[in-house]
C-alpha positions in Angstrom: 79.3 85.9 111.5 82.9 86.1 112.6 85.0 84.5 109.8 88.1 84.1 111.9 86.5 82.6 114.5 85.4 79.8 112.1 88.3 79.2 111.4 89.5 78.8 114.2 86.9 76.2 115.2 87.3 74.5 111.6 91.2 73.8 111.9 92.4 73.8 115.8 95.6 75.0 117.1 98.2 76.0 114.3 100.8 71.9 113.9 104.2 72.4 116.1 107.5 73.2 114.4 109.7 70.8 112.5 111.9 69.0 115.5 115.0 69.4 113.0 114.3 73.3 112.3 113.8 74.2 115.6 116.8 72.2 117.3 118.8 74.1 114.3 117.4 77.5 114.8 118.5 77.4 118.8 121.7 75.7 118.3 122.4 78.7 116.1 120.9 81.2 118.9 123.1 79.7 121.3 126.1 80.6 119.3 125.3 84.4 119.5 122.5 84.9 117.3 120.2 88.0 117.5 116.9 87.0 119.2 114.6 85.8 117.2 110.9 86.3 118.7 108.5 86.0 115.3 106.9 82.8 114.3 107.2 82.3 110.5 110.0 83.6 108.2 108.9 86.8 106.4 109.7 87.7 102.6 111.4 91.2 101.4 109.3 94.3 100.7 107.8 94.0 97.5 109.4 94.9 94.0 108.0 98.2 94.2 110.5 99.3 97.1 113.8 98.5 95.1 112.6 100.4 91.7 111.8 103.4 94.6 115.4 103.4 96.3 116.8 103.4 92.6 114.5 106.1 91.5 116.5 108.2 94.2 119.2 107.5 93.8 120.1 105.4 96.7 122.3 102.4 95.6 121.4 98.8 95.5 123.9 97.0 97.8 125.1 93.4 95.7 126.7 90.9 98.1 129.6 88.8 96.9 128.5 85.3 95.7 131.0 84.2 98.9 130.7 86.7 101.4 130.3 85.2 105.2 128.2 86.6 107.6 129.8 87.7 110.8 126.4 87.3 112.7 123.9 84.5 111.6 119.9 85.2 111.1 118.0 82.7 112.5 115.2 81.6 110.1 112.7 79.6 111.9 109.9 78.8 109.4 106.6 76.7 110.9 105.2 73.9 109.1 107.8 74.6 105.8 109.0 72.4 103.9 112.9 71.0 105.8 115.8 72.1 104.2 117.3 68.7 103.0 120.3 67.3 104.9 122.4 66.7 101.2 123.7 70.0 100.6 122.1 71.3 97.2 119.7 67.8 96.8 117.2 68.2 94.9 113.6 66.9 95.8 110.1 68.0 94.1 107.4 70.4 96.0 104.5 69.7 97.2 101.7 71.9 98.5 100.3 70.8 102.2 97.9 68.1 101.9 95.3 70.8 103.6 95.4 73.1 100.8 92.8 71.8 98.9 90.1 72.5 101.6 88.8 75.5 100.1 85.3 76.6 101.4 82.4 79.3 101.4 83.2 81.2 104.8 81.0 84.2 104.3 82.1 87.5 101.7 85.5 89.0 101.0 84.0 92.1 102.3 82.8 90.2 105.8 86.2 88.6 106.0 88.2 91.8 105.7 86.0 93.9 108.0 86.2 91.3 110.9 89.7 91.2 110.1 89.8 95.1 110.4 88.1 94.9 113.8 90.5 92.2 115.3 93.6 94.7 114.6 91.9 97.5 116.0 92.1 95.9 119.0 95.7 94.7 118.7 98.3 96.5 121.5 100.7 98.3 119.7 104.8 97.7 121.1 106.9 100.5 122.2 109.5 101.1 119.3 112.9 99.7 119.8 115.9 100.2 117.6 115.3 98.3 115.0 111.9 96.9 113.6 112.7 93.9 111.9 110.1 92.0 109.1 111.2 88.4 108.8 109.9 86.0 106.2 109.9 83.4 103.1 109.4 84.0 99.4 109.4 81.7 97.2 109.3 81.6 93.0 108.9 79.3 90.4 110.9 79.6 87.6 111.0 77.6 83.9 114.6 77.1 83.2 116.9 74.3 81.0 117.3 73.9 77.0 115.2 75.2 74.9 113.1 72.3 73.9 113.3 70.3 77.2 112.3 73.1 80.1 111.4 72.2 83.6 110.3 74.3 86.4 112.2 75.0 89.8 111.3 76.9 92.7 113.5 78.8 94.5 113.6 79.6 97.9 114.6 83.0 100.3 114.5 83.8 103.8 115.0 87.2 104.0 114.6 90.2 107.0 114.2 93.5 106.7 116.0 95.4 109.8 114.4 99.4 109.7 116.3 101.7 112.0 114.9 104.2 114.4 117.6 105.9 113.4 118.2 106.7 109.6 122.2 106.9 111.0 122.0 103.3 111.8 121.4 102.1 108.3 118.2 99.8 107.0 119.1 97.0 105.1 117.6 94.2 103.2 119.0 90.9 104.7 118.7 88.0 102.0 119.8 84.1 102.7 118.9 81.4 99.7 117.5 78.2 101.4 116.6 75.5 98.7 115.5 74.7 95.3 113.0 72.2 94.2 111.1 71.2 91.3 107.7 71.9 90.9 106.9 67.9 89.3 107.9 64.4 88.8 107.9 65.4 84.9 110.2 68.4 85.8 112.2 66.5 88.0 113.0 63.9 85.1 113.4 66.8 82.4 116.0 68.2 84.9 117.7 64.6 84.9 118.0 64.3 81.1 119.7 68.7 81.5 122.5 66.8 83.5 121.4 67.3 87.1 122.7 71.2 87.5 122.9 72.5 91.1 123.5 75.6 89.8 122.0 77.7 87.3 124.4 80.6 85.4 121.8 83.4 83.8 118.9 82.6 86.4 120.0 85.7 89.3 118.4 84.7 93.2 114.7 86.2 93.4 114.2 88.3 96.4 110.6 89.4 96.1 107.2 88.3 95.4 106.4 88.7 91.8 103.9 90.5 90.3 100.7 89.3 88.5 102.9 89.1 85.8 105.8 87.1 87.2 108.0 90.2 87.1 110.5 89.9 90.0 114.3 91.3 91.3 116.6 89.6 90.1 120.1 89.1 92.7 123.2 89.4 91.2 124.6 85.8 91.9 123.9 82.3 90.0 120.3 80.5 91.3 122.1 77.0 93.6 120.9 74.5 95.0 123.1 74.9 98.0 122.2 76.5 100.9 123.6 80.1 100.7 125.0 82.7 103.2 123.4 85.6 104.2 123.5 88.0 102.2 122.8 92.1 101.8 120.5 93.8 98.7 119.1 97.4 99.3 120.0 99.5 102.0 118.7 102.6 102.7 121.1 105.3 104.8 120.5 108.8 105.7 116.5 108.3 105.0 113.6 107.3 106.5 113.0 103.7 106.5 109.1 103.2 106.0 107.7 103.3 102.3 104.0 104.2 102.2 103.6 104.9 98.4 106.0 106.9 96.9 107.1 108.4 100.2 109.9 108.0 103.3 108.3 108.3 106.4 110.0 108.1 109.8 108.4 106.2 112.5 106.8 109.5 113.9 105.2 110.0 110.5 104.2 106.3 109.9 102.7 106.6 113.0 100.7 109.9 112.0 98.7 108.5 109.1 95.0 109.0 108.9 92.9 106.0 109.9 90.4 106.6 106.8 90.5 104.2 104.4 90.4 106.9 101.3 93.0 108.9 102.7 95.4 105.8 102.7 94.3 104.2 99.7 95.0 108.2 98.0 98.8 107.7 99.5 99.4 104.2 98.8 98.4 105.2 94.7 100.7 108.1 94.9 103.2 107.8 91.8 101.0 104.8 90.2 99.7 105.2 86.8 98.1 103.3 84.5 100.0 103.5 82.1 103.1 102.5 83.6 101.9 99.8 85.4 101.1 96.0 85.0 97.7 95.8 86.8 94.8 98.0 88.1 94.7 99.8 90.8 92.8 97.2 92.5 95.6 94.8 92.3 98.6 97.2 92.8 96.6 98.0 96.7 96.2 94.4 96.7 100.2 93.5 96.8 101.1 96.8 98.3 98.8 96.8 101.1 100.3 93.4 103.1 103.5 95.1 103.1 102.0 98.4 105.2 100.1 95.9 107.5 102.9 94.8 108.7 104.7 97.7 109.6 104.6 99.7 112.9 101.4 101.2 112.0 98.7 102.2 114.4 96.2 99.6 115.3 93.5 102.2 113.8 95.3 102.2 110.7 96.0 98.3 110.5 92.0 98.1 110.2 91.8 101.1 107.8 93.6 99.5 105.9 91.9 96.1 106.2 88.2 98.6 105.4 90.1 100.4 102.0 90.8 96.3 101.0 87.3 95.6 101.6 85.7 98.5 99.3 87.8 97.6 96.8 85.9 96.1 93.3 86.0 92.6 92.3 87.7 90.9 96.0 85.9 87.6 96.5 86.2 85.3 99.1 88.1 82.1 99.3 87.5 81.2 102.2 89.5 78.2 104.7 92.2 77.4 103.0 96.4 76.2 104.1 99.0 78.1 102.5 102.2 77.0 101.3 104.0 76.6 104.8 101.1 74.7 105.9 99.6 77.8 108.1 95.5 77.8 108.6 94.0 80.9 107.8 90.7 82.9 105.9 91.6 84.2 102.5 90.3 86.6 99.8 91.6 86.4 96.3 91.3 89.2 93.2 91.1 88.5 89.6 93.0 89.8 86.5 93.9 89.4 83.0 97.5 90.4 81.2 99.1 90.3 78.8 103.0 89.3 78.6 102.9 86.8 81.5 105.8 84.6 83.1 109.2 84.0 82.6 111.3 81.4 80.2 115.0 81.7 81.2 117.2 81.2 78.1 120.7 79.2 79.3 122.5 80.2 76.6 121.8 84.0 77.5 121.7 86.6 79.8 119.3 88.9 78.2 115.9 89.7 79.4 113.9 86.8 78.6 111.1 86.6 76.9 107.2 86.5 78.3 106.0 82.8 78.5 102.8 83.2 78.1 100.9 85.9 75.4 98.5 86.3 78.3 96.8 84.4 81.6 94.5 85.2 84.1 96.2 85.5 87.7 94.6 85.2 90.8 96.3 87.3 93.8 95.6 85.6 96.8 95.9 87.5 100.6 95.7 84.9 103.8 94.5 86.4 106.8 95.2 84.5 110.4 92.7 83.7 112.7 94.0 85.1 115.9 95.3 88.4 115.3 94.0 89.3 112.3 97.6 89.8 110.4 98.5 88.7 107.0 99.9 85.0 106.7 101.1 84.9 103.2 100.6 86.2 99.6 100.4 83.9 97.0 99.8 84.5 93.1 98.1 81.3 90.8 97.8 81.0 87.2 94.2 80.3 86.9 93.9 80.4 82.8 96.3 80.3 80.2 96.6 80.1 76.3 95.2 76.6 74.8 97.9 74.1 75.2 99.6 75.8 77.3 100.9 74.0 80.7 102.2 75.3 84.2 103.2 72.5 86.2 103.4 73.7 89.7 100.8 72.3 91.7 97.4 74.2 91.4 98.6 77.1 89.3 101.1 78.4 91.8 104.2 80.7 90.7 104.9 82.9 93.2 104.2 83.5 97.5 105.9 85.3 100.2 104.7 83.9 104.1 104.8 86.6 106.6 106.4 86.3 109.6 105.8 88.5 112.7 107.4 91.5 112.9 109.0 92.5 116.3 111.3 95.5 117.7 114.8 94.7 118.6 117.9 96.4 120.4 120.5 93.7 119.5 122.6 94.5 116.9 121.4 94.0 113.1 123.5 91.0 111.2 126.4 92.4 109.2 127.3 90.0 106.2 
């Protein structure tokens, strides 16, 4: 059975743009934009990456809370939510009305192999001067006074730009969109905190979280408003692909073996047990989307889809709609922790405090139907402790949608 193709016959041809986005997004090209070719705004590198570049010493770049960008990214996000016209308004999420259509469509390992043969087959670009990984993340967060919480999600677009050459400098471009609330309830508990458009000790998430709903903090106040764009890490004088614990040039990323133990060897390079959140299992399961979208080799695009596949404990999902309202195939892994969530304390800027004492997390990967790429990540609460409540529609409290990654010669944006 071919999985994709199923899916493909179940849902049809992907819905059209928002009219309002897309009139937006080319007014904005018109006015000198860099070209923007991919279809769906992609999220930053995961969490791992920044703790890397710090390991090294390479510094984290932290834009001022007003800086202008001299060159606008153009964030053109299918089927998303609309940024609200009101400046900073606040309305409450919803997940597509399609999300709930969840359905056998054959095993995780059946889904991931037809997904590795449909990459293999993929044409693979000539390399440009920058390769550039556009995309969305988005996080839930319980904020407000202690004894009257609500829960907000926050929104990012963000691009990475990697240069061909290290000279050129490869920088993590960052631009907050909106923030919701997860409920009506939260929505009215919000009401009686005063209505705040800005929040002082939450810092602007950049990253998918992990199963634990660890994330990077930014280092300006979470608003409501539309921001600027904005820059976080940059890497200069390195190689800018990260396969494990490793730099690799494009040369290099290009050289890796097409063997799915060989990769899964380098990805786990520098993870431990015991300094780590999760298992192996679900540390491959983050890192991997994140390599799937680089410039990799179409042999190594399905190797990589195989090393998922032999992986313990995957299960299949099935047809499902992710947040941005994208049709795809997904597969889902398991786990329990300990220490889970976030509770930000207004009255502090200290580390907060785990929300939960433990919870059961389920790490979602959605695959599309026509190429075989990753649509989105998203991670779901799918226990916690008795009485315990996370009001974010269907468990949801962190996802990153892929967008597709394309090679560029125009200039990167310089905020």
């Amino acid at each position: 059975m071919d999985e994709l193709q199923l899916i493909r016959d179940l849902f049809g041809a992907p819905p059209p743009p928002d009219p309002d986005m897309a009139a937006a997004a080319k007014a904005r090209m018109s006015a000198g934009g860099p070209a923007v070719r991919h279809r769906f705004a992609r999220g930053p590198r995961a969490a791992r990456r920044k703790g890397l570049l710090l390991r090294l010493g390479i510094p984290a770049v932290a834009a001022a809370a007003g800086a202008a960008a001299t060159i606008a990214a153009v964030f053109l996000i299918q089927g998303a939510p609309p940024v609200s016209r009101e400046a900073g308004a606040i309305t409450v999420f919803q997940l597509p009305n399609a999300a709930a259509i969840r359905g056998p469509a054959g095993s995780a390992r059946g889904i991931l192999l037809t997904a590795a043969r449909t990459a293999a087959k993929a044409e693979q670009a000539a390399p440009e001067r920058y390769y550039v990984t556009p995309g969305t993340v988005g996080n839930f967060l319980r904020v407000g006074p202690p004894g009257d919480r609500y829960v907000v999600l926050e929104v990012v677009s963000t691009q990475d730009w990697a240069a061909t050459n290290p000279r050129d400098g490869s920088p993590q471009l960052s631009q907050a969109r909106y923030v919701q609330v997860a409920s009506p309830a939260d929505k009215a508990a919000w009401r009686r905190d005063g209505s705040p458009r800005v929040w002082k000790h939450v810092g602007q998430e950049t990253s998918l979280a992990d199963p634990v709903a660890a994330t990077d903090g930014w280092l300006r106040p979470l608003s409501a408003a539309p921001g600027k764009l904005a820059a976080g890490s940059a890497v200069y004088g390195a190689e800018p692909f990260i396969v494990g614990d490793r730099f690799l040039s494009l040369r290099q990323l290009r050289a890796l073996p097409a063997d799915p133990g060989k990769l899964k060897a380098l990805l786990l390079a520098g993870w431990s047990a015991d300094g780590s959140v999760g298992t192996a299992t679900s540390d491959l399961f983050q890192t991997v989307p994140s390599v799937l979208e680089m410039p990799v080799t179409p042999a190594v695009r399905s190797a990589l889809y195989e090393l998922l596949a032999s992986l313990p404990g995957v299960q299949s999902i099935g047809p499902v709609t992710d947040v941005a309202g994208q049709q795809g195939v997904a597969v889902a892994y398991t786990s329990r922790y300990s220490g889970c969530g976030r509770q930000i304390d207004p009255t502090s800027s200290a580390n907060p405090a785990p929300l939960f004492s433990s919870c059961t997390v389920q790490q979602v990967l959605i695959i599309g139907p026509d190429d075989g790429m990753p649509l989105a990540e998203e991670l779901r609460y799918t226990q916690l402790p008795a009485g315990q409540h996370w009001s974010a529609p269907d468990g949801l409290f962190s996802y990153e949608i892929f967008g597709t990654p394309y090679w560029t010669n125009h200039d990167r944006p310089l905020p």
